[in-house]
C-alpha positions as CSV (number, residue, x, y, z in Angstrom):
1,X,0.0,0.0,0.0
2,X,2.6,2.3,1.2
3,X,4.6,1.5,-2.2
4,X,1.3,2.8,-4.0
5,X,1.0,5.5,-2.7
6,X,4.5,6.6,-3.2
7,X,4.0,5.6,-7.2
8,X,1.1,8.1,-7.5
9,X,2.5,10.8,-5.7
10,X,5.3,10.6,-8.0
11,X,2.8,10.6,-10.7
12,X,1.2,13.8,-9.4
13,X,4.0,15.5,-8.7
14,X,5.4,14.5,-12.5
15,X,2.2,15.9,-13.5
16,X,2.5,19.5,-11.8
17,X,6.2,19.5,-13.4
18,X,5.1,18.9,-16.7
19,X,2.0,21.4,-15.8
20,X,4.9,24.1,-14.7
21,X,7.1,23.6,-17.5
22,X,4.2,24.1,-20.4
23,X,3.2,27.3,-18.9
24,X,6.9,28.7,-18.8
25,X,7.6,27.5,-22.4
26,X,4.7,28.6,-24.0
27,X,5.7,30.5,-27.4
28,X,4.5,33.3,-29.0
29,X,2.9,31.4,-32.0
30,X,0.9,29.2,-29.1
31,X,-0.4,32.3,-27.7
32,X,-1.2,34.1,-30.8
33,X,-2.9,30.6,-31.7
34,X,-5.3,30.8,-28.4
35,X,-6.2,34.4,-29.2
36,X,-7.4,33.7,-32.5
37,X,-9.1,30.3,-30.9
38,X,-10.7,33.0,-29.2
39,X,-11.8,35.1,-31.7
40,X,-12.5,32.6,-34.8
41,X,-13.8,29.6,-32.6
42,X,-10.7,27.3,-34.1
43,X,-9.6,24.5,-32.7
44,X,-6.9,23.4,-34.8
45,X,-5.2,25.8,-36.6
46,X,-1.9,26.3,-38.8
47,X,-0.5,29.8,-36.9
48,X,1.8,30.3,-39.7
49,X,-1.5,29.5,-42.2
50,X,-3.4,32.5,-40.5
51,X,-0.3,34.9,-40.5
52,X,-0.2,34.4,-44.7
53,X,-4.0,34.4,-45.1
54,X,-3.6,37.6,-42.8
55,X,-1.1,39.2,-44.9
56,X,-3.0,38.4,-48.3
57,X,-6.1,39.9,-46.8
58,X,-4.4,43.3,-45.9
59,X,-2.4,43.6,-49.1
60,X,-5.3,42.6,-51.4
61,X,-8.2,44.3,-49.4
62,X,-6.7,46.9,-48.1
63,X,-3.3,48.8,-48.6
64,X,-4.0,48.5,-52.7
65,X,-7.3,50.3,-51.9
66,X,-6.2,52.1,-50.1
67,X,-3.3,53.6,-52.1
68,X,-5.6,53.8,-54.9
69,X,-8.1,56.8,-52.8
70,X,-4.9,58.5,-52.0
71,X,-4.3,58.6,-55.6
72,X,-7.5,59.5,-56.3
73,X,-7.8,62.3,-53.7
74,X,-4.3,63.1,-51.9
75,X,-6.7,65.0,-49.1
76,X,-9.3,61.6,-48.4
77,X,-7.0,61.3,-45.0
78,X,-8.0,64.8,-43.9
79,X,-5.1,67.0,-45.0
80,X,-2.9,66.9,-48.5
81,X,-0.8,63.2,-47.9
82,X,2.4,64.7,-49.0
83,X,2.3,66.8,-46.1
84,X,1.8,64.6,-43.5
85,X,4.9,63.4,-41.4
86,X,6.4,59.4,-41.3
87,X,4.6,59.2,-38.3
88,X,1.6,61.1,-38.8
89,X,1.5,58.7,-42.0
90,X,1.8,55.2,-39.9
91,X,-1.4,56.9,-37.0
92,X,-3.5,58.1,-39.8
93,X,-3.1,55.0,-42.1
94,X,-4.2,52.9,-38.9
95,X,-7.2,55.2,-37.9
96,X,-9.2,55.1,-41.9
97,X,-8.0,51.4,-43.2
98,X,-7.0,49.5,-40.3
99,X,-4.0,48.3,-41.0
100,X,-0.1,48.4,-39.6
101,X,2.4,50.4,-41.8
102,X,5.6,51.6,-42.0
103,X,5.6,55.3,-42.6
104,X,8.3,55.9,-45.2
105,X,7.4,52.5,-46.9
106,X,3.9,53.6,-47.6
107,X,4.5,57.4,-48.5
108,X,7.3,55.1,-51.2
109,X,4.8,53.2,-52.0
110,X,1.8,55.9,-53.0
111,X,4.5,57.4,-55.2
112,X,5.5,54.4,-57.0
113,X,1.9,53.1,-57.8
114,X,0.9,56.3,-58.8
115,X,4.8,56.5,-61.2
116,X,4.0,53.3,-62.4
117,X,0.1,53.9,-63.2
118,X,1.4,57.0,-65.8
119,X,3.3,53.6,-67.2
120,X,0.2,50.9,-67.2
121,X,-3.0,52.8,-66.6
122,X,-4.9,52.0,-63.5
123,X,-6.0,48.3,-62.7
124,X,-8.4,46.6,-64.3
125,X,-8.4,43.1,-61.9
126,X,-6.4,41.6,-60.0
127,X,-5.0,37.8,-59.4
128,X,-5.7,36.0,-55.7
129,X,-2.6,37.2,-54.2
130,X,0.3,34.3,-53.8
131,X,2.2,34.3,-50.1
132,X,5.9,33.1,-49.5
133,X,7.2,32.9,-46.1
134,X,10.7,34.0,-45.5
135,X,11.5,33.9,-41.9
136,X,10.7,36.8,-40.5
137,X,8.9,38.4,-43.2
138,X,5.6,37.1,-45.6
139,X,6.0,38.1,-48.9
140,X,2.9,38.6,-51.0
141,X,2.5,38.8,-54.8
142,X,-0.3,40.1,-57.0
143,X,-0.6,40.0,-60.6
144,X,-3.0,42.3,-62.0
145,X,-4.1,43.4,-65.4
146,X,-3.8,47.2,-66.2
147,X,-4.7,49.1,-69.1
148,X,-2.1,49.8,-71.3
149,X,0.5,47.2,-69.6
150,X,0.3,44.4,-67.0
151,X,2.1,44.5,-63.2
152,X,3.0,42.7,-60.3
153,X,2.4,44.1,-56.7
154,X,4.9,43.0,-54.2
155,X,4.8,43.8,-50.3
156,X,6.6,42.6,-47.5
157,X,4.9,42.1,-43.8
158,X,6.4,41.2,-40.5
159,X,5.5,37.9,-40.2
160,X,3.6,38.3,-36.5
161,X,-0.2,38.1,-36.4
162,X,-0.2,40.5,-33.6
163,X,2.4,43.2,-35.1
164,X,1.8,42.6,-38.8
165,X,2.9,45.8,-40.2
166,X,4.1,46.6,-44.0
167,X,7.3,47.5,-44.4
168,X,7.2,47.6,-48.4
169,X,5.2,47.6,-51.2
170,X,5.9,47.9,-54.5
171,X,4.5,48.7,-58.2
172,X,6.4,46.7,-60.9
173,X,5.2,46.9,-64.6
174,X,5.9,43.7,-66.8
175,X,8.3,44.3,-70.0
176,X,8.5,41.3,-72.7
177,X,12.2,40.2,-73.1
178,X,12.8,42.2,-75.9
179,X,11.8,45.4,-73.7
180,X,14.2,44.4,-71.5
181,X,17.3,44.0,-73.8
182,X,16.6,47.2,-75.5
183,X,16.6,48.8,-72.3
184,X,20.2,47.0,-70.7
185,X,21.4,48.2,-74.3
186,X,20.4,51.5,-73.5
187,X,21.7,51.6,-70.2
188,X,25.2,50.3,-71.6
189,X,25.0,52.9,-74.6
190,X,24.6,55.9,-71.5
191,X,27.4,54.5,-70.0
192,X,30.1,54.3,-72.2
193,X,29.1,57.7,-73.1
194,X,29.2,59.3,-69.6
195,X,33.2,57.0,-69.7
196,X,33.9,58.8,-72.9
197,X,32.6,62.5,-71.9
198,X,34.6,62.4,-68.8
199,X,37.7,60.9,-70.8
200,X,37.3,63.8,-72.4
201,X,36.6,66.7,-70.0
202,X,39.6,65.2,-68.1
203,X,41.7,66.0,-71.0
204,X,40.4,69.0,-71.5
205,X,40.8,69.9,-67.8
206,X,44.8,68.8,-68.4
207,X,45.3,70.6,-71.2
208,X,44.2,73.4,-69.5
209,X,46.2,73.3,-66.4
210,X,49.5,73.2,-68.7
211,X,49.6,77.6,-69.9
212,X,48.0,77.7,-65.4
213,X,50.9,75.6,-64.2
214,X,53.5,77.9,-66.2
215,X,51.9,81.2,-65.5
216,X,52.1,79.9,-61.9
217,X,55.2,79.1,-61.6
218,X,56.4,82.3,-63.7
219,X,54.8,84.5,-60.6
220,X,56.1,82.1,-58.2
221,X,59.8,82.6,-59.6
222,X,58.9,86.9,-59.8
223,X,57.7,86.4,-56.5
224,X,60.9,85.0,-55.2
225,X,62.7,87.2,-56.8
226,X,61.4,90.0,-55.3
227,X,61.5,89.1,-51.8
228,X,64.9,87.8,-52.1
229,X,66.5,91.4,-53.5
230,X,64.2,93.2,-51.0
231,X,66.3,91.1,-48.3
232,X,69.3,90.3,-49.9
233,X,70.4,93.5,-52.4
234,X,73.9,93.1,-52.2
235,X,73.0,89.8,-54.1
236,X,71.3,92.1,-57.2
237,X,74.5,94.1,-57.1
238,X,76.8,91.4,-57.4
239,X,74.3,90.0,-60.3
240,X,74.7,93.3,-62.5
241,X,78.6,93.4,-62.1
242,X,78.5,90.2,-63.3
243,X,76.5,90.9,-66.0
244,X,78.5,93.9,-67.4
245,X,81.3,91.8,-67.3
246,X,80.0,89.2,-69.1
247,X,78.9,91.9,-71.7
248,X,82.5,93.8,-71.7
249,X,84.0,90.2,-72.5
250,X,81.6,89.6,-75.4
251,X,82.1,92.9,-76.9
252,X,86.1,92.7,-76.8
253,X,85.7,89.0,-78.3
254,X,83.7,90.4,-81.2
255,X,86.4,93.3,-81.4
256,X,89.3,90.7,-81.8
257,X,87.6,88.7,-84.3
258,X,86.6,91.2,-86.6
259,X,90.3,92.8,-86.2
260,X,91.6,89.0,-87.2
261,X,89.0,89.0,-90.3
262,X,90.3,92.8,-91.5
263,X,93.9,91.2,-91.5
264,X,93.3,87.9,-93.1
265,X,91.3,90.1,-95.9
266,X,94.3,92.7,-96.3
267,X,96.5,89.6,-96.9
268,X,94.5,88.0,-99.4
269,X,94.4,90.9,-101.5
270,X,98.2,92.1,-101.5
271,X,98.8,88.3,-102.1
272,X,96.6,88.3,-105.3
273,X,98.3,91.8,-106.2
274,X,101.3,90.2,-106.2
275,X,102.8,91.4,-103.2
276,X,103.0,91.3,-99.2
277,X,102.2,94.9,-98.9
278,X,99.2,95.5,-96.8
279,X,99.9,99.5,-96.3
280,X,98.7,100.6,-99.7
281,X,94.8,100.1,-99.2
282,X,92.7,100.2,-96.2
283,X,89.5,98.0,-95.9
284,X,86.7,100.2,-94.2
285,X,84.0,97.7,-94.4
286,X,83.0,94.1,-94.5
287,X,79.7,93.1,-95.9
288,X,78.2,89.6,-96.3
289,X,77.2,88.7,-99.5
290,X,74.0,86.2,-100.1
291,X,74.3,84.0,-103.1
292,X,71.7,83.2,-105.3
């Protein structure tokens, strides 16, 4: 008997362990499971099967309509959307659709829908969205048929039922493959052209620099110059002696040569007169001749 009851007060006491531990260990996606048992009357339910079919709802039924009456009327939220604050954007967002948003992703979003309608035209219908589940985020998809060109819709959510929020959306108009080639070839055409255009300024620029660089250093030696006579001018006067001397030397250099020249003349010509002579005629010039 005694052995008995020690078996089953082990078993209770197992129990209230057990009991304990759940309760200390329950997750997040068990608790946001019991609040929508709660609310939806479920008894077995996929949590991460109610977080996508929660973030198809709000894309599909809500943040593309309501983009769409901002578009529509910029002032539907009470006052002109572009002048509403990040924050003002998340409260008011919340108080007329319902729905969690990041700020700045929506404002980006209004303004690429409404870029990308001037592109397609406004939509016609659009596809049951299709959800992809990337850790932390829930990625939903929407094809929809415009009027002039077909899109895709992509937005991102935090993937928590009870903090689902947007945190991007975006407008994306389909091109055929030969759209896209055409424009990778024009993006390749613009840039080699902006290469060659700066290639080209750049030589421009060093071209230009060459007559700045000389003028530059031109003033730089004048400058030097100038300070060094102001403090050294015993160094100017030593530079003009030396100059006249240089001059007196060249001028006395010229004078002997030309007085070797008259001589070699005078010799010639009492030499082809027959004679070594050189008193009876004086030359008083010499004159260069240019032959024809």
């Amino acid at each position: 008997m005694k052995k008995f009851k020690l078996v089953l007060l082990s078993v209770v006491l197992g129990l209230m362990l057990c009991a304990c531990g759940e309760k200390e260990t329950t997750s997040f996606s068990d608790l946001e499971a019991s609040v929508l048992m709660q609310q939806y009357g479920a008894e077995d339910i996929n949590i991460q099967t109610w977080r996508s079919y929660r973030a198809a709802t709000i894309a599909n039924s809500y943040v593309v309509e309501t983009i769409d009456a901002i578009i529509d009327d910029p002032s539907i939220l009470g006052a002109p959307f572009d002048t509403f604050t990040y924050p003002e954007v998340e409260t008011h967002v919340y108080q007329a659709a319902g729905f969690l948003t990041d700020g700045y992703a929506f404002a980006n979003a209004v303004d690429n829908f409404q870029k990308g309608y001037v592109e397609t035209g406004r939509i016609v219908t659009r596809e049951e969205p299709i959800v992809f589940v990337d850790g932390d985020e829930i990625i939903v998809d929407i094809a929809c048929t415009c009027e002039n060109r077909n899109a895709d819709i992509e937005m991102i959510f935090v993937n928590d039922l009870s903090e689902m929020k947007l945190t991007s959306a975006a407008f994306n108009p389909r091109y055929t493959t030969g759209e896209k080639m055409n424009k990778a070839g024009l993006n390749t055409v613009i840039g080699m052209g902006t290469v060659f255009v700066m290639l080209i300024a750049i030589a421009i620029i060093i071209n230009l620099l060459g007559p700045v660089t000389r003028f530059i250093e031109k003033v730089s030696k004048a400058v030097k110059a100038f300070f060094h006579n102001l403090f050294h001018p015993e160094d100017k006067a030593e530079e003009g002696i030396n100059k006249a001397v240089e001059q007196i030397v060249k001028n006395e250099t010229a004078e002997s040569s030309d007085a070797e020249l008259v001589a070699v003349i005078a010799a010639a010509v009492a030499a082809y007169e027959g004679t070594t002579d050189t008193s009876g005629f004086v030359v008083r010039s010499i004159r260069k001749i240019k032959r024809q």
